[in-house]
PyMOL CGO cylinders between C-alpha atoms (Angstrom):
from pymol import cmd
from pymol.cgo import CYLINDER

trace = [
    CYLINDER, -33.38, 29.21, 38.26, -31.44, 29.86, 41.47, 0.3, 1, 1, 1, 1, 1, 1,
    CYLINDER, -31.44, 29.86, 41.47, -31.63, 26.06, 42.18, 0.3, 1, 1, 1, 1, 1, 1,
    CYLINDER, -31.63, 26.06, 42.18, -30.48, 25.02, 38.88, 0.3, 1, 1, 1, 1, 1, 1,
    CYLINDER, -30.48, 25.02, 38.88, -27.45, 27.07, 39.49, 0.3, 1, 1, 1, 1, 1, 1,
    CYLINDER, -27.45, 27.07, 39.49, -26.90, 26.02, 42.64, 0.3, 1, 1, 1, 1, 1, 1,
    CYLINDER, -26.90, 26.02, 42.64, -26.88, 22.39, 41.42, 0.3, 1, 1, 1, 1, 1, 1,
    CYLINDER, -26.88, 22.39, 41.42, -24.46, 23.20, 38.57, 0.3, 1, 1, 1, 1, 1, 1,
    CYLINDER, -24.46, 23.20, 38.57, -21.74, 24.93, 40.57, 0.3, 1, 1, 1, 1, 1, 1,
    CYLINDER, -21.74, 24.93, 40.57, -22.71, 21.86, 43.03, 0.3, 1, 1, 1, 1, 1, 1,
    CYLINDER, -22.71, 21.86, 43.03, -21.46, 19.54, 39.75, 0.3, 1, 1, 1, 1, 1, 1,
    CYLINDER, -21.46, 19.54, 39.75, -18.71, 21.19, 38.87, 0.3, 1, 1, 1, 1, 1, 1,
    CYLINDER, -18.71, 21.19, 38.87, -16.88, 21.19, 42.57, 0.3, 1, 1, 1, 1, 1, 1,
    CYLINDER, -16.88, 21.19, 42.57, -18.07, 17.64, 42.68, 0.3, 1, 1, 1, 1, 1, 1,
    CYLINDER, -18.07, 17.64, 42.68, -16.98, 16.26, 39.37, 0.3, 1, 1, 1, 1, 1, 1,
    CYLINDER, -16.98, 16.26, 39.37, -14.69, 19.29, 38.79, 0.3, 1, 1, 1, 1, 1, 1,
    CYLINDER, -14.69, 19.29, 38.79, -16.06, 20.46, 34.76, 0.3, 1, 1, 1, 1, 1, 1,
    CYLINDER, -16.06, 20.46, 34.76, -17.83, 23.48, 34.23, 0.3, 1, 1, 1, 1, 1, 1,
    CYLINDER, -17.83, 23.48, 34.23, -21.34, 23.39, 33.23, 0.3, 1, 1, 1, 1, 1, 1,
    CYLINDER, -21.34, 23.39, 33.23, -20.67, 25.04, 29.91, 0.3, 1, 1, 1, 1, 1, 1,
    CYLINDER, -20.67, 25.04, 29.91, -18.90, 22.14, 28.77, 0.3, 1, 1, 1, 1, 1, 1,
    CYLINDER, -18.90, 22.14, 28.77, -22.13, 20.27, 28.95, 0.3, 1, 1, 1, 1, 1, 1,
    CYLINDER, -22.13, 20.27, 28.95, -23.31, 22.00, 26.48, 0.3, 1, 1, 1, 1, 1, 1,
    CYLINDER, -23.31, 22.00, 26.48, -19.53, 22.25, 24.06, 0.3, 1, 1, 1, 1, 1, 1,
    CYLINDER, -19.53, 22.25, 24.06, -19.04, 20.12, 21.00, 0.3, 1, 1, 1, 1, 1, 1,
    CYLINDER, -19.04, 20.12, 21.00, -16.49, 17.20, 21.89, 0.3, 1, 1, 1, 1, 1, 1,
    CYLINDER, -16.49, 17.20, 21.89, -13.84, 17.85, 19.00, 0.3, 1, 1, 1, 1, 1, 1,
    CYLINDER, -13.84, 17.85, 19.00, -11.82, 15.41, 17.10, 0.3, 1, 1, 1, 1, 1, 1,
    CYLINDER, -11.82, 15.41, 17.10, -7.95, 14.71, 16.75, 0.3, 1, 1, 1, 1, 1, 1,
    CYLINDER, -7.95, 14.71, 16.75, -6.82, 17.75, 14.58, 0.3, 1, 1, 1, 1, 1, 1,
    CYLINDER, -6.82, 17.75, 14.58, -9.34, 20.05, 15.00, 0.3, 1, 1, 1, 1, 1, 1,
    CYLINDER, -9.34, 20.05, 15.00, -8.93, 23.65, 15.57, 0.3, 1, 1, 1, 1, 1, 1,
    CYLINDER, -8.93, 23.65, 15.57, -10.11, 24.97, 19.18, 0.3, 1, 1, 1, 1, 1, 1,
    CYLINDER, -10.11, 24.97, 19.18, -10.64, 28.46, 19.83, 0.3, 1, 1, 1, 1, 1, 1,
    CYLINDER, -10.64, 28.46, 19.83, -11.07, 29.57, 23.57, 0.3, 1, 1, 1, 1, 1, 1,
    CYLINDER, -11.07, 29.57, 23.57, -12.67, 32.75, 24.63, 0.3, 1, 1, 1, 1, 1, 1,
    CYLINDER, -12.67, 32.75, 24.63, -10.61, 34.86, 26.67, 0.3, 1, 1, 1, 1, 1, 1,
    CYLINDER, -10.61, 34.86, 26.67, -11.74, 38.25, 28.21, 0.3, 1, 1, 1, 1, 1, 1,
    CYLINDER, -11.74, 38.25, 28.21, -10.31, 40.58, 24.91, 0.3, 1, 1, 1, 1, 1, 1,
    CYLINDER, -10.31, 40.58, 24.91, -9.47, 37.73, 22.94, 0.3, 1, 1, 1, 1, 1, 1,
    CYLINDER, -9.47, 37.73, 22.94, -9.52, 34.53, 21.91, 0.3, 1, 1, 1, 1, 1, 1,
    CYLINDER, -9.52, 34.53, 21.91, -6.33, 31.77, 22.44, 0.3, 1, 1, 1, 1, 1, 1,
    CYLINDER, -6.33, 31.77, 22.44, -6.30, 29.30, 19.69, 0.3, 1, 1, 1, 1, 1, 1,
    CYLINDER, -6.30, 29.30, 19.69, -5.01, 25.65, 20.15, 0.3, 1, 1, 1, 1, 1, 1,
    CYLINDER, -5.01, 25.65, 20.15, -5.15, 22.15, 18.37, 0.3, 1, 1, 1, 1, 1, 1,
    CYLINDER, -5.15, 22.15, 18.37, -7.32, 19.14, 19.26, 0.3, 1, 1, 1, 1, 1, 1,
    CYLINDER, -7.32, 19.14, 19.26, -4.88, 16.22, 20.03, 0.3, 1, 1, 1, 1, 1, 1,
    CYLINDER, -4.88, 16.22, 20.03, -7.53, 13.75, 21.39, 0.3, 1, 1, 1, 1, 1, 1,
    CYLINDER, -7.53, 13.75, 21.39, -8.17, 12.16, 24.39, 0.3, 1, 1, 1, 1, 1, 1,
    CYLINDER, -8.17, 12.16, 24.39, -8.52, 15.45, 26.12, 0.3, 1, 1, 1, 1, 1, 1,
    CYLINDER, -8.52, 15.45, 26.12, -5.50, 16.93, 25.48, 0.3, 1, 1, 1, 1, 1, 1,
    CYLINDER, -5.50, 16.93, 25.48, -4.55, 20.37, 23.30, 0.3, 1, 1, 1, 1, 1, 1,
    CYLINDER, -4.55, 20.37, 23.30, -1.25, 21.46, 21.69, 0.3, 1, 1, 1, 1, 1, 1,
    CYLINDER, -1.25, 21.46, 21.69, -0.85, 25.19, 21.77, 0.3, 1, 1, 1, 1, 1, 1,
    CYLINDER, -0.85, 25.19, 21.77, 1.69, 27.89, 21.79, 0.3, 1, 1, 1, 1, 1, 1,
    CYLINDER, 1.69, 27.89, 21.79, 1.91, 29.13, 25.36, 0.3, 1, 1, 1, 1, 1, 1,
    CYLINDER, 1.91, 29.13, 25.36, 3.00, 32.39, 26.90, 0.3, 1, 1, 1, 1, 1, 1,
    CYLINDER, 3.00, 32.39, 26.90, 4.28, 33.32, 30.18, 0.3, 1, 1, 1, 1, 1, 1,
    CYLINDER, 4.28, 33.32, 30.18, 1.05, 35.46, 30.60, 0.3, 1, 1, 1, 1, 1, 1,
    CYLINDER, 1.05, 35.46, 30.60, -1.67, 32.45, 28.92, 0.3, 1, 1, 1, 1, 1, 1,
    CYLINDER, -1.67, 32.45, 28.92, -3.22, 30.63, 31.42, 0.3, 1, 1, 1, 1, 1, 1,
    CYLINDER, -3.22, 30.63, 31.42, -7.20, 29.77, 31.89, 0.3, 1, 1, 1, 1, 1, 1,
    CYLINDER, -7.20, 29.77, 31.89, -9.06, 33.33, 33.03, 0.3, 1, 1, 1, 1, 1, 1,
    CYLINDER, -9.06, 33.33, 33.03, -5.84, 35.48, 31.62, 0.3, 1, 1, 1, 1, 1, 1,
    CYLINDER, -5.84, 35.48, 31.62, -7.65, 38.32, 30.17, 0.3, 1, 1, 1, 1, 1, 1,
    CYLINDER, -7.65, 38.32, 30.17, -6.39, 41.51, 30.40, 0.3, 1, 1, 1, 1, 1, 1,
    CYLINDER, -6.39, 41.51, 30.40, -3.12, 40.24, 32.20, 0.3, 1, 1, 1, 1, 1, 1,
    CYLINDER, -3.12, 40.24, 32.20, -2.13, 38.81, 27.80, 0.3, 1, 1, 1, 1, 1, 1,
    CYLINDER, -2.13, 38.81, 27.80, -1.33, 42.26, 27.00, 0.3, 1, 1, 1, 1, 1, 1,
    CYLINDER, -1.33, 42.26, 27.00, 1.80, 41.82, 27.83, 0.3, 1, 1, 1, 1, 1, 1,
    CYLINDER, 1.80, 41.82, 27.83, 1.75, 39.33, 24.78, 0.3, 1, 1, 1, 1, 1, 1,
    CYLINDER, 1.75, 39.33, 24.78, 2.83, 42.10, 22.67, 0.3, 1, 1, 1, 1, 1, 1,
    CYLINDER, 2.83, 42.10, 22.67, 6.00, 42.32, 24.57, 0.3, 1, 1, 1, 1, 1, 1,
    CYLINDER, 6.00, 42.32, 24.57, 7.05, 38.19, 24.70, 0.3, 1, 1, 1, 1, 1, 1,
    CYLINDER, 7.05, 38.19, 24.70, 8.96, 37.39, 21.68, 0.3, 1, 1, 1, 1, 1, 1,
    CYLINDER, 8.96, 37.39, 21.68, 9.27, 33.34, 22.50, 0.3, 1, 1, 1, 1, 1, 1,
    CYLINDER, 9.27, 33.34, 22.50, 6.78, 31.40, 23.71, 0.3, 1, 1, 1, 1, 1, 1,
    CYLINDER, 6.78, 31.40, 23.71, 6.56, 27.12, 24.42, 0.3, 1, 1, 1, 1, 1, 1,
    CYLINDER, 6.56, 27.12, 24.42, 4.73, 24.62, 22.46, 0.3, 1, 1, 1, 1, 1, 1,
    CYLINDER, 4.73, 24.62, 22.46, 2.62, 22.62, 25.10, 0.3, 1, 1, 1, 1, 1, 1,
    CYLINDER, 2.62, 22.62, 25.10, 0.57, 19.15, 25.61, 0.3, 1, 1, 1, 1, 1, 1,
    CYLINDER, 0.57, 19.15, 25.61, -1.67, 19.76, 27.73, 0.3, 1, 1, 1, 1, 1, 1,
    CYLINDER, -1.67, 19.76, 27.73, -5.54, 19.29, 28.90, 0.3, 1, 1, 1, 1, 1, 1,
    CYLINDER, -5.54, 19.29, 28.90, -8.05, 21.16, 27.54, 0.3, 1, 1, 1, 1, 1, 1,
    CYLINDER, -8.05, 21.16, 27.54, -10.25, 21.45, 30.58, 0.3, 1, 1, 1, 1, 1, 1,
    CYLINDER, -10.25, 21.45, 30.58, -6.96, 22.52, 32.59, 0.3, 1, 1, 1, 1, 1, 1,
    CYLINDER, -6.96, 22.52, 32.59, -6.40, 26.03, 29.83, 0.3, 1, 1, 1, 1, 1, 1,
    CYLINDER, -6.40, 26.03, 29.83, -9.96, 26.64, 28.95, 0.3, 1, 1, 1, 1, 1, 1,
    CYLINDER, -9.96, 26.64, 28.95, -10.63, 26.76, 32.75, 0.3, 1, 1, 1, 1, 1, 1,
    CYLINDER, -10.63, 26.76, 32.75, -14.22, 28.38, 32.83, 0.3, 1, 1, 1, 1, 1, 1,
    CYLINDER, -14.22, 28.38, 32.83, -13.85, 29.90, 29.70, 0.3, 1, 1, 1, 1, 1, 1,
    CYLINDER, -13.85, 29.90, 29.70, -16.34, 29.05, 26.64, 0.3, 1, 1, 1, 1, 1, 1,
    CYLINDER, -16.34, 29.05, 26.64, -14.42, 27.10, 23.67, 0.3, 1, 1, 1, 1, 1, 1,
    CYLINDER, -14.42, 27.10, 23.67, -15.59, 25.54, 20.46, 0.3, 1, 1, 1, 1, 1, 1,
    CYLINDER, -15.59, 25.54, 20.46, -14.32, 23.55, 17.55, 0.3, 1, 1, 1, 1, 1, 1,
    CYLINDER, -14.32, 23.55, 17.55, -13.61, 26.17, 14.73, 0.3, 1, 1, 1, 1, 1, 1,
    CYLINDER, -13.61, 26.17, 14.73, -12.03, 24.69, 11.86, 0.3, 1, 1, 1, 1, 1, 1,
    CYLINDER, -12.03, 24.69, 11.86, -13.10, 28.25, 10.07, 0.3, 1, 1, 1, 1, 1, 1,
    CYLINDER, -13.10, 28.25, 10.07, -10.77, 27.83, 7.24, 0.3, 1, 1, 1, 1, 1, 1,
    CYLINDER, -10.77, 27.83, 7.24, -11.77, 24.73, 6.40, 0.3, 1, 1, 1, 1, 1, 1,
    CYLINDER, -11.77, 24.73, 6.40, -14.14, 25.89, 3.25, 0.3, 1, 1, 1, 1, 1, 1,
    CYLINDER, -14.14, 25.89, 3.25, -11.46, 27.72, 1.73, 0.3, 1, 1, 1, 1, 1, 1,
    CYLINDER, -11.46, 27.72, 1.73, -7.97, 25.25, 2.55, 0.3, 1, 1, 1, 1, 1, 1,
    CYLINDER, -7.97, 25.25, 2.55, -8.10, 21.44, 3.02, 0.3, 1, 1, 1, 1, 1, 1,
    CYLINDER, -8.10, 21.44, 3.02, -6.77, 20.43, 6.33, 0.3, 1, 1, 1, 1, 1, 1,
    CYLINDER, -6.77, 20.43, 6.33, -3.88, 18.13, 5.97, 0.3, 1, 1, 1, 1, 1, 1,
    CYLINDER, -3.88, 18.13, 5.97, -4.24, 14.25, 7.15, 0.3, 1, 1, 1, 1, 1, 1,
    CYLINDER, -4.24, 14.25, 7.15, -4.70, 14.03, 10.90, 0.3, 1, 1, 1, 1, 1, 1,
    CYLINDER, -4.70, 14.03, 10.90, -1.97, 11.57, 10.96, 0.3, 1, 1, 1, 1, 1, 1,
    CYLINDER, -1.97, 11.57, 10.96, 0.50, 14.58, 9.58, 0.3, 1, 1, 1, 1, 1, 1,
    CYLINDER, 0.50, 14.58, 9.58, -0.82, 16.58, 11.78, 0.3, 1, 1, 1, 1, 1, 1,
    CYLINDER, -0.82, 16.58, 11.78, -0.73, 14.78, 15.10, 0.3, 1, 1, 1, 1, 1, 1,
    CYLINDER, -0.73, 14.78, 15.10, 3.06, 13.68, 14.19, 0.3, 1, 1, 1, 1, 1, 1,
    CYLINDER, 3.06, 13.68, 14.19, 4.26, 17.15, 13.48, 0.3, 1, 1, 1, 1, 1, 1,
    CYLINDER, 4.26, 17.15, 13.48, 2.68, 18.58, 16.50, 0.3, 1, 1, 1, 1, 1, 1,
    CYLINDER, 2.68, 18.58, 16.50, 3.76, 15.79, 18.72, 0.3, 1, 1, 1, 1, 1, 1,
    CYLINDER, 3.76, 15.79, 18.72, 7.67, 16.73, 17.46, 0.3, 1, 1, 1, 1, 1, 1,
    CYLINDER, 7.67, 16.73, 17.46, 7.02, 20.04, 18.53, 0.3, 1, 1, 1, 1, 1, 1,
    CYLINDER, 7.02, 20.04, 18.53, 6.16, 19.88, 22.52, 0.3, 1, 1, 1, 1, 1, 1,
    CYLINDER, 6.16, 19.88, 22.52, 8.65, 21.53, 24.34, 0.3, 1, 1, 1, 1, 1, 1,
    CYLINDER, 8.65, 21.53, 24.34, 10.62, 23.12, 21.78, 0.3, 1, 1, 1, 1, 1, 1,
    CYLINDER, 10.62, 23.12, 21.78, 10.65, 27.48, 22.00, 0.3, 1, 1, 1, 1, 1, 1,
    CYLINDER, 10.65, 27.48, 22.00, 9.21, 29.54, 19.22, 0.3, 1, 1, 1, 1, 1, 1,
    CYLINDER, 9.21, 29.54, 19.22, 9.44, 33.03, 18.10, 0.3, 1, 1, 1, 1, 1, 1,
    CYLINDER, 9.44, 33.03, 18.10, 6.32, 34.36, 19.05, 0.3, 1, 1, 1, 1, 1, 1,
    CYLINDER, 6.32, 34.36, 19.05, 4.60, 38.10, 17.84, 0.3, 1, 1, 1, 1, 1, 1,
    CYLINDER, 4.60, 38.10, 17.84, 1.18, 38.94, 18.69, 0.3, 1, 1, 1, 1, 1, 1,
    CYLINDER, 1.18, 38.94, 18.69, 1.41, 40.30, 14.77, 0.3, 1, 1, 1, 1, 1, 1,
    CYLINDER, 1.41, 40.30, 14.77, 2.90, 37.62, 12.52, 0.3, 1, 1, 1, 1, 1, 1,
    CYLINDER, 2.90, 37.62, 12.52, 3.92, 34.50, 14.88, 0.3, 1, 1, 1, 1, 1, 1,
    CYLINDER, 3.92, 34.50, 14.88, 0.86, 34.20, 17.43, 0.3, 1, 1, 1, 1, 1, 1,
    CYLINDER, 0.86, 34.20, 17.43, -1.22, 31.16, 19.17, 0.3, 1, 1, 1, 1, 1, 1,
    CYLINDER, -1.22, 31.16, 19.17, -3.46, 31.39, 15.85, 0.3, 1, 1, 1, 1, 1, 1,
    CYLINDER, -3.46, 31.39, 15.85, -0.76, 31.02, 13.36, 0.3, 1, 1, 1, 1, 1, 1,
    CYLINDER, -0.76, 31.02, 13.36, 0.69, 28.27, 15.21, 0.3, 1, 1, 1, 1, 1, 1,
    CYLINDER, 0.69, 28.27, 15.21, -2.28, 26.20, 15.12, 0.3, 1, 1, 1, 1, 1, 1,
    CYLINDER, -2.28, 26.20, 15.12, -3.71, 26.85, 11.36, 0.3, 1, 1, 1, 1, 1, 1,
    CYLINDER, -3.71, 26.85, 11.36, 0.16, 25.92, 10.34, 0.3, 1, 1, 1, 1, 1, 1,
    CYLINDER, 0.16, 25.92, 10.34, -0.46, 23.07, 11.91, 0.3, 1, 1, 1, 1, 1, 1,
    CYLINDER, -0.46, 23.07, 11.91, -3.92, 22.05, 10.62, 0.3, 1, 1, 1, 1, 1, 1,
    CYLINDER, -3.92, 22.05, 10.62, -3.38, 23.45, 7.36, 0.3, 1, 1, 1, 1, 1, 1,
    CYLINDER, -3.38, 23.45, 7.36, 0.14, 23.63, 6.11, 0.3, 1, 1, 1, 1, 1, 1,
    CYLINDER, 0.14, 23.63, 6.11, 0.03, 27.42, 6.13, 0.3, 1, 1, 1, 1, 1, 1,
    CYLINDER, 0.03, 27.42, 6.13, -0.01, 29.98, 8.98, 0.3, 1, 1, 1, 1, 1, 1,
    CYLINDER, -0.01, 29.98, 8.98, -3.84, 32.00, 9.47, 0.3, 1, 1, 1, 1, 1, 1,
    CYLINDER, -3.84, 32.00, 9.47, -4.91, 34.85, 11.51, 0.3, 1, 1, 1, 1, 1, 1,
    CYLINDER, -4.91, 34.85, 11.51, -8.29, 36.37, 10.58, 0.3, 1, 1, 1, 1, 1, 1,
    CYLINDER, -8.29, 36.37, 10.58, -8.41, 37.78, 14.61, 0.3, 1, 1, 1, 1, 1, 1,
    CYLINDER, -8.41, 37.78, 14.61, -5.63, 40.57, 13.45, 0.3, 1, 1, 1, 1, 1, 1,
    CYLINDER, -5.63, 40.57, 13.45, -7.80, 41.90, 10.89, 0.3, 1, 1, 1, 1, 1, 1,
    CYLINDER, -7.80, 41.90, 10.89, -11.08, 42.23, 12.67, 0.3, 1, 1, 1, 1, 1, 1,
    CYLINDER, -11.08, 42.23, 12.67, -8.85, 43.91, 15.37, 0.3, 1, 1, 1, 1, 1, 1,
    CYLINDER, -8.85, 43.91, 15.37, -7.02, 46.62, 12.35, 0.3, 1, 1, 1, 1, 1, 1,
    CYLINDER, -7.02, 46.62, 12.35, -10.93, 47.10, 11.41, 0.3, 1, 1, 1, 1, 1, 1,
    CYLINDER, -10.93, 47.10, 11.41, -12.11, 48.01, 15.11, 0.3, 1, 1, 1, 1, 1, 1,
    CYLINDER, -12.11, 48.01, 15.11, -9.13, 50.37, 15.57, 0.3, 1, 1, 1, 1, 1, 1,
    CYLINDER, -9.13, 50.37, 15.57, -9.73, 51.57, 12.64, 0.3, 1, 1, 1, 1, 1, 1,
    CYLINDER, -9.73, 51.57, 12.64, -13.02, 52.47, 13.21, 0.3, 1, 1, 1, 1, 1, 1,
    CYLINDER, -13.02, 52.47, 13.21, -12.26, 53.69, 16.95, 0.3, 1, 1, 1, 1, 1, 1,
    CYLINDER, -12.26, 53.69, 16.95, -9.85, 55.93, 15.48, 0.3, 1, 1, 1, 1, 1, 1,
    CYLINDER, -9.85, 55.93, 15.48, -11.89, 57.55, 12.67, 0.3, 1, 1, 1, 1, 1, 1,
    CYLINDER, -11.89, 57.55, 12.67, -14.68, 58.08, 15.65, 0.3, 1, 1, 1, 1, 1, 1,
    CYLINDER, -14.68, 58.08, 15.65, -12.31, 59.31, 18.03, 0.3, 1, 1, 1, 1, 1, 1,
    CYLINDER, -12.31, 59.31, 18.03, -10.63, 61.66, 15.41, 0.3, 1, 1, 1, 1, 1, 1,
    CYLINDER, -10.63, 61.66, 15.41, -14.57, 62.95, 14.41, 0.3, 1, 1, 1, 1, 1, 1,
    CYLINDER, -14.57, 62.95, 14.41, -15.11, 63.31, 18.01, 0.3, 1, 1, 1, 1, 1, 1,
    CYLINDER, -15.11, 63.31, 18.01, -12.67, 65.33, 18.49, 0.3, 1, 1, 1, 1, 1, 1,
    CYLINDER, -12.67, 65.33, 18.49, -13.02, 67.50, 15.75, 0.3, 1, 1, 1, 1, 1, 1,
    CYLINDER, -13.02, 67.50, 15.75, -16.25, 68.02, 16.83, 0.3, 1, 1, 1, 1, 1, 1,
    CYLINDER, -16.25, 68.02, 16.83, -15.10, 69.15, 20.32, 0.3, 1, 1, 1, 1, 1, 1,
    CYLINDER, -15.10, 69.15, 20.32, -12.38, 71.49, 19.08, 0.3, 1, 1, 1, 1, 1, 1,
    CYLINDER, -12.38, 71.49, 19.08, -14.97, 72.80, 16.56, 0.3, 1, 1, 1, 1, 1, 1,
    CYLINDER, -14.97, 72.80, 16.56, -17.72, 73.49, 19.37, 0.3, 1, 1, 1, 1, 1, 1,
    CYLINDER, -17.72, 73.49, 19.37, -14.73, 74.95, 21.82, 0.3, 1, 1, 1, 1, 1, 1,
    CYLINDER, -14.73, 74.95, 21.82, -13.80, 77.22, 19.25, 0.3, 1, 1, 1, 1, 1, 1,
    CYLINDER, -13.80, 77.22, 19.25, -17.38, 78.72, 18.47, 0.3, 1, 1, 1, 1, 1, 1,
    CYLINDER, -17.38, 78.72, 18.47, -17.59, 79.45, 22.52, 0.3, 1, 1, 1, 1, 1, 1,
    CYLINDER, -17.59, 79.45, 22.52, -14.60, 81.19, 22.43, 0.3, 1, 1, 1, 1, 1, 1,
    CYLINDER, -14.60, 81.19, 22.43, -15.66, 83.36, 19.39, 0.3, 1, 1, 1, 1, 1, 1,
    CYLINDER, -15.66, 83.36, 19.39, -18.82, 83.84, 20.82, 0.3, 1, 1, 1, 1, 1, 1,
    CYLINDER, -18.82, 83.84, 20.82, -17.24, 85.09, 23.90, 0.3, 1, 1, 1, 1, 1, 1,
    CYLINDER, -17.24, 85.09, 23.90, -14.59, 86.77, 21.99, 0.3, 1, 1, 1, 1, 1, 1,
    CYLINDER, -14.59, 86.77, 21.99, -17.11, 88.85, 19.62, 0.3, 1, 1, 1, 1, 1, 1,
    CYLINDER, -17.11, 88.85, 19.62, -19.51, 89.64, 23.54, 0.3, 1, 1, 1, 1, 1, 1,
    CYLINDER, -19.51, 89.64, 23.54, -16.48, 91.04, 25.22, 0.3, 1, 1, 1, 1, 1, 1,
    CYLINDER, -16.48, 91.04, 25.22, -15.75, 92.98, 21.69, 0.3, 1, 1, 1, 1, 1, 1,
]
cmd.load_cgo(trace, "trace")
């Protein structure tokens, strides 16, 4: 296994790709491309011969992670051409045209005009209403997506109800040692 490492990371200084992308699904003018980020996933549009459209931050760049955060406090953000390889980086992507079973994508021909008038102009941007996601399903589809925001409501939701329990439980089993002790010293 060591070996077949070795010769991968040999491969990708050589021929500079990542190994992973071996394995990726080449996508087609107009799809939808979702790259995983550490915390999140960036969302751009398939323009073809290797190149992306996407709504770019300050903070977005391949490996990000954590440093997007600060997403939530950029209000404009770019519309950008530019290689796939160069902002995946060695993060995993796939084709996800996820809404496709429920809206019809519009002509690729639409598509790759109106995103083609688009590079370089500024865009309001919030991590809430106006993000990377919405950009691109406006694009593909004619009307601005985002199922990521409401997995992440559910998960905070969830956290929250736990964390509330949890500490309810902790007050409630602080209490009982102090009215233990309190009724001892009595």
């Amino acid at each position: 296994m060591a070996t077949l490492l070795f010769l991968a990371r040999s491969l990708e200084r050589t021929f500079s790709f990542t190994w992973l992308s071996l394995l990726q699904e080449e996508p087609n003018p107009g799809d939808l491309i979702e790259i995983s980020r550490f915390g999140y996933q960036h969302w751009a549009l398939y323009v073809g011969n290797g190149y992306i459209i996407h709504l770019a931050l300050p903070s977005e760049y391949a490996g990000a992670g954590s440093s997007s955060i600060m997403s939530v406090l950029t209000n404009l953000a770019v519309v950008k051409r530019e290689r796939l390889r160069d902002i995946a980086g060695g993060d995993w992507y796939r084709v996800n045209n996820k809404y496709d079973g429920r809206c019809s994508p519009l002509p690729v021909s639409k598509i790759l005009m109106e995103d083609e008038s688009l590079v370089g102009q500024k865009m309001q941007y919030s991590v809430t209403s106006e993000n990377c996601e919405h950009f691109v399903t406006k694009l593909h589809y004619g009307q601005p997506m985002c199922d990521q925001l409401r997995a992440d409501a559910m998960v905070a939701g969830v956290v929250g109800i736990v964390g509330v329990r949890v500490l309810v439980a902790v007050a409630t089993f602080i209490g009982s040692l102090l009215s233990d002790n309190k009724q001892e010293d009595e």
